[in-house]
C-alpha positions as CSV (number, residue, x, y, z in Angstrom):
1,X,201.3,188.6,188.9
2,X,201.9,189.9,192.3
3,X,205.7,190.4,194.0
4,X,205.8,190.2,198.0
5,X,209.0,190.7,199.7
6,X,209.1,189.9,203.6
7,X,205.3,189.4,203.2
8,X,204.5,193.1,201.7
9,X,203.4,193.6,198.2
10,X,205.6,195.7,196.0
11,X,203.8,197.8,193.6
12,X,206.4,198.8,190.7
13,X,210.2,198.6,190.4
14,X,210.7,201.0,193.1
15,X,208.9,199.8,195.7
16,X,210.7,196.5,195.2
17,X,213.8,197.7,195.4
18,X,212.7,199.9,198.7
19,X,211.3,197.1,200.2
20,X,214.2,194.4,199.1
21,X,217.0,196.6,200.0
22,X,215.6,198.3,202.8
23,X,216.4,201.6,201.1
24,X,213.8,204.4,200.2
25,X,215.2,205.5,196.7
26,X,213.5,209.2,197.2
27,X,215.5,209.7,201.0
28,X,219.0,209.8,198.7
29,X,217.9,210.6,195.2
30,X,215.0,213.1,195.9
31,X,211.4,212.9,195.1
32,X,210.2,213.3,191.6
33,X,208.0,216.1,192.6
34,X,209.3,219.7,193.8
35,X,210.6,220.3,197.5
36,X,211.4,223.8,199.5
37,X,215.2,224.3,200.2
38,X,214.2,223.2,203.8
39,X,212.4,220.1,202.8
40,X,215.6,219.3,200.9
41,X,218.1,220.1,203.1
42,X,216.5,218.3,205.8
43,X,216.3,215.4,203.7
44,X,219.9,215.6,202.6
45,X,220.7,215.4,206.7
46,X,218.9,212.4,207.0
47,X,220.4,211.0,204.1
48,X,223.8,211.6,205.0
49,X,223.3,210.2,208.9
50,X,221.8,206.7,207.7
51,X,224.6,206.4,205.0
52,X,226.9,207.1,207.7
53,X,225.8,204.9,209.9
54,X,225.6,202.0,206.7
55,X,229.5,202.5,206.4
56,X,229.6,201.9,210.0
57,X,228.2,198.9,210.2
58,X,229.7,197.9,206.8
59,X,233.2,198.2,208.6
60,X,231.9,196.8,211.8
61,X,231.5,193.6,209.1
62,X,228.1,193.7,207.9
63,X,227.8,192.7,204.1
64,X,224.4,193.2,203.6
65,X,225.3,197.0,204.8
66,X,228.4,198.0,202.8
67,X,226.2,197.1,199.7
68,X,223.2,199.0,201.1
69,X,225.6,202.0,201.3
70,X,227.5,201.9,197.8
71,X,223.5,201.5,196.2
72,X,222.3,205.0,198.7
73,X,225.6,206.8,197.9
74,X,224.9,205.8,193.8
75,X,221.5,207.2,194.6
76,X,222.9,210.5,196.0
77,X,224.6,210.8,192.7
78,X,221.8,210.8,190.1
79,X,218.9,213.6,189.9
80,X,215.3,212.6,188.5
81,X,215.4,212.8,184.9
82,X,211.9,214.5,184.8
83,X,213.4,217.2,187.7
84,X,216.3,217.6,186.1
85,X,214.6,218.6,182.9
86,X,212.3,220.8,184.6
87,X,215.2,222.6,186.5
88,X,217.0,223.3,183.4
89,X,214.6,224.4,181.1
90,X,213.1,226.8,184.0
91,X,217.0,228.0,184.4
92,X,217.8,228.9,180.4
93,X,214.5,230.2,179.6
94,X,213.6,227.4,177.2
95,X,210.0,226.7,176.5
96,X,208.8,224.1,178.6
């Protein structure tokens, strides 16, 4: 079975959601994959300016974008299980 939002085919749970809500999931929660301290912090700038500009136009009235923002901020919350992992076995020393 095939899923199409706004005429696009999703492929997984993740690109449904980026394509439904209009929100890429990596942008606030990270990529699953490593990124440089640049690549990260220029992503956490981007991040912050679009959910800024979400909880403007959330108070300006728009539904649709006060949701949008509480789902990007819950994003900005949570770290990749797989990364996370990786992170803390590379920082104790455990055996990977």
């Amino acid at each position: 079975m095939r899923t199409f939002v706004a005429g696009q085919e999703a492929h997984g749970d993740i690109e449904f959601a980026d394509l439904a809500l209009g929100i890429d999931v990596d942008l606030f929660r990270g990529p699953l994959e490593f990124e440089t301290v640049d690549e990260r912090a220029a992503r956490q700038d981007a991040a912050r300016d679009i959910l800024a500009d979400l909880r403007a136009q959330a108070e300006a009235g728009d539904e649709i974008a006060g949701w949008d923002a509480l789902y990007a901020d819950a994003l900005t919350h949570t770290v990749p299980f797989l990364r996370a992992v990786r992170d803390r076995r590379s920082g104790t020393g455990e055996a990977a």
